[in-house]
N, C-alpha and C positions, 0 to 999 in steps of 0.2 A: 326731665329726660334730655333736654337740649344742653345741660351742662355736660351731659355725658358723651357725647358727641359733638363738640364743638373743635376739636381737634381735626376735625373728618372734613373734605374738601365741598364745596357746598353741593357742586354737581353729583356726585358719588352719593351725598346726602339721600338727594331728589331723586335717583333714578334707582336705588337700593329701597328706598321707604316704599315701591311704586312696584318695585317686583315681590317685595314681602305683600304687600296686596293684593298682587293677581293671584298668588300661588294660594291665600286665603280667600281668595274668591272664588275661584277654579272649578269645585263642585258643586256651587250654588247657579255661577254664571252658565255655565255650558249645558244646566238644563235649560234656558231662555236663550239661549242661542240662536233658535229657527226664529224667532218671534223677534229679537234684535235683528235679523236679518232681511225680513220683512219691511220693518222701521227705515232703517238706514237707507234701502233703496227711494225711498219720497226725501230724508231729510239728511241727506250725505254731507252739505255745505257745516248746517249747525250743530249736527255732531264734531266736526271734525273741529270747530271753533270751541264747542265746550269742551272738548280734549284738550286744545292747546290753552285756553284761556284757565281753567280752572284745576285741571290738573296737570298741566308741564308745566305754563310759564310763572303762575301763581309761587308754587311751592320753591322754584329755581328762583326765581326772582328775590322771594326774601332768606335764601341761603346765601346768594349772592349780597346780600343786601348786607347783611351782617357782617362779610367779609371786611366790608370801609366804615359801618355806623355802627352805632351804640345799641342795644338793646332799648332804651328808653327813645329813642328816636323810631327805631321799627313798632315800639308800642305805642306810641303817641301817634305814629300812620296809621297804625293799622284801628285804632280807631274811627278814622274818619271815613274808612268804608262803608256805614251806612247813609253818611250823609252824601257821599258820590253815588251810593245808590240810589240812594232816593230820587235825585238829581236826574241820573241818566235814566228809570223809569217814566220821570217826569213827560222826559221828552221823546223816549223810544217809546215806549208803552204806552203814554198817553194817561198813564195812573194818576187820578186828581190827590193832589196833598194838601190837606185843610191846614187853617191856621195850626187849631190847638196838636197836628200831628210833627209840625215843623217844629214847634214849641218842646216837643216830646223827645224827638230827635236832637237838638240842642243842648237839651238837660243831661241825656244819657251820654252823648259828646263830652261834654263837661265834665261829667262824673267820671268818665273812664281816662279822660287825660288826669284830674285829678289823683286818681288811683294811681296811674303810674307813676305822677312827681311828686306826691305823698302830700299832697294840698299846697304845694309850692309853685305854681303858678308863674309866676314871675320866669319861673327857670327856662317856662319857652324863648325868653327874649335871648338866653343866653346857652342855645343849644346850637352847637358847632355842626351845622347842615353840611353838608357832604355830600361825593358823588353815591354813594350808598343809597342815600333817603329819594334820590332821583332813581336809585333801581327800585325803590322799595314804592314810592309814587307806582309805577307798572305793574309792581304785585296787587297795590288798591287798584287800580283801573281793571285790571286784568281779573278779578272777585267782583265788581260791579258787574262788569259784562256777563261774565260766567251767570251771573245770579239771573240778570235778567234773560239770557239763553234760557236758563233753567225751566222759568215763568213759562216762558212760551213754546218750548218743546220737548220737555221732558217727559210729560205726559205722554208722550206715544212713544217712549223706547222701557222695556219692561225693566224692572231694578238694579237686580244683581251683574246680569249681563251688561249692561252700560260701561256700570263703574269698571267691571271686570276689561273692557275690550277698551276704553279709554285708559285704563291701567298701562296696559300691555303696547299700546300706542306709544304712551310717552315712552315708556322705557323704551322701545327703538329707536326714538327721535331722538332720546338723549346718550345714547351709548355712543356715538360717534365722539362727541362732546365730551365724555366721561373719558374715554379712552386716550385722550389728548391732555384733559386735565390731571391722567396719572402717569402721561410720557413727562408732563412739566415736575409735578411734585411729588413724581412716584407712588407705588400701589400702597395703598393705605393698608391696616390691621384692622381689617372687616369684622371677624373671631373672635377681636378680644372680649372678654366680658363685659367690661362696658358699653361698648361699642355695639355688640350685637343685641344685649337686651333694648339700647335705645331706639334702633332700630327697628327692630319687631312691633314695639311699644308704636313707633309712629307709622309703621305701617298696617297696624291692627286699627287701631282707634283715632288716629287723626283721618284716616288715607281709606277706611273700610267704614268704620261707624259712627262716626262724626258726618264723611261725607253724605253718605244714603240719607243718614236723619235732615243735613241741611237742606239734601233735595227735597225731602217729601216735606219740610215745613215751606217751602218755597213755592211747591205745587199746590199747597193749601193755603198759605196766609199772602204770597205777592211775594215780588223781591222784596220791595219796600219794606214790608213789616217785618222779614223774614232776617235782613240784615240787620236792622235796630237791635236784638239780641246779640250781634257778636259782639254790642258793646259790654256785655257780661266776662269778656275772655280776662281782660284783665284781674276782676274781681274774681275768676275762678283760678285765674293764677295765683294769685296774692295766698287766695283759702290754700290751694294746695302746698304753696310754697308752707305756708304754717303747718299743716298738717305734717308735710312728710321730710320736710328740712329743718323744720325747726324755725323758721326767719317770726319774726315778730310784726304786728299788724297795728298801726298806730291809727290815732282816734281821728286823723284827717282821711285816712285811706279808708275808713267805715263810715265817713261821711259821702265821699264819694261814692263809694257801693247804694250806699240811698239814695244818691242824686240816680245812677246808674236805676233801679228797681223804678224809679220816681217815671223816670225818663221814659222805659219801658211799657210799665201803663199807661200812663196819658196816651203816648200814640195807639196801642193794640187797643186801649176801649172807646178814645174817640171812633177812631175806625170800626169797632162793630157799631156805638154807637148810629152813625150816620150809614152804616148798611142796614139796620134795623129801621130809619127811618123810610128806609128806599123802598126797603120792603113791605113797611106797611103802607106805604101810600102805592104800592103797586097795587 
């Protein structure tokens, strides 16, 4: 879907995928309205951070990003979001990281830069870094934060209503910004049929049902663990690229998907692992 829209200016991008999500959220959120309203009066500060963190600056940031760098440079970042996660729970959260989970986290790194340079390696030495990968760095800091916001407060703001009123946030914050970005390069063909199926597409399921599900594995497994699975995006790129483009999938980019699954378990069953032990000696 991102080929199909890649003509479209990055801010229009971000604040269109974001109104296509409140308007599908709309009858879910505004029954949890009273209850979001409740919430927000204790935790006013960390809302308004996971608004800006996870859903303005995040998605802006790597529209932006792509504007100056390569797609294999915003894939090879945006891999390393769990390892910044891990990191910044280390030392906000206080979450202890065992060996064999850093071990875990490594492996699934490695597999999903892998994936993306088709087992060529070498090719990091010779990837033309730019002011892009420095926006694109803000979108991974900017998902570590978000995640661990999540950890720690999400649980008292009820589902639908969240995403719904965090939705409807950004797109205020960024219409000013939008409106400027179509005085420079004029109003874009929102309509067309490409254009608007892609848009719909990311505002249903990256922007509605990707994000909810993120939360609630966040609220249940840690940031930590919770991000060690995004290193699967690239592998689910790859499959769908096969599946619905047609692109072909070579015997280095399914090694990596192993490394990626490898990587995945090690960390999620050391860590039950060692809360099983917790709990029995509790």
């Amino acid at each position: 879907m991102g080929s199909a829209i890649n003509s479209l200016p990055p801010l229009t991008i971000a604040m269109v995928r974001l109104l296509v999500a409140s308007v599908v959220l709309l009858p879910f959120g505004l029954r949890e309205i009273r209850e979001w309203r409740r919430a927000v009066i204790n935790y006013k500060i960390p809302f308004l951070l996971m608004t800006l963190t996870g859903v303005t600056f995040f998605n802006t940031f790597i529209y932006g990003a792509l504007q100056f760098t390569s797609t294999t440079n915003v894939s090879v970042l945006e891999a390393s979001i769990p390892v910044v996660t891990v990191i910044m729970s280390a030392f906000l959260l206080g979450e202890k990281i065992r060996g064999m989970q850093w071990i875990g986290v490594l492996i699934s790194l490695m597999g999903a830069v892998w994936v993306v340079l088709d087992g060529c390696l070498f090719q990091l030495a010779a990837i033309d870094w730019n002011v892009g990968d420095l926006i694109m760095l803000g979108a991974v800091i900017s998902w570590a934060v978000y995640s661990i916001l999540v950890k720690k407060y999400m649980h008292h703001f009820p589902t639908y209503a969240t995403v719904l009123v965090m939705s409807g946030i950004a797109v205020v914050l960024l219409f000013p910004f939008v409106t400027v970005e179509w005085i420079v390069v004029g109003v874009p063909l929102l309509f067309e049929g490409s254009h608007l199926t892609g848009l719909i597409y990311l505002g249903v399921f990256p922007s509605v049902i990707a994000l909810i599900f993120y939360n609630k594995a966040v609220s249940h497994l840690g940031a930590s663990r919770a991000s060690i699975f995004l290193t699967f995006l690239p592998v689910a790129t790859k499959i769908g690229a096969y599946v619905w483009l047609g692109e072909t999938i070579s015997v280095m980019q399914i090694v990596g998907a192993i490394a990626v699954m490898s990587g995945v378990l090690l960390t999620t069953s050391s860590d039950k692992h060692q809360t099983t032990k917790v709990d029995e000696t509790a």
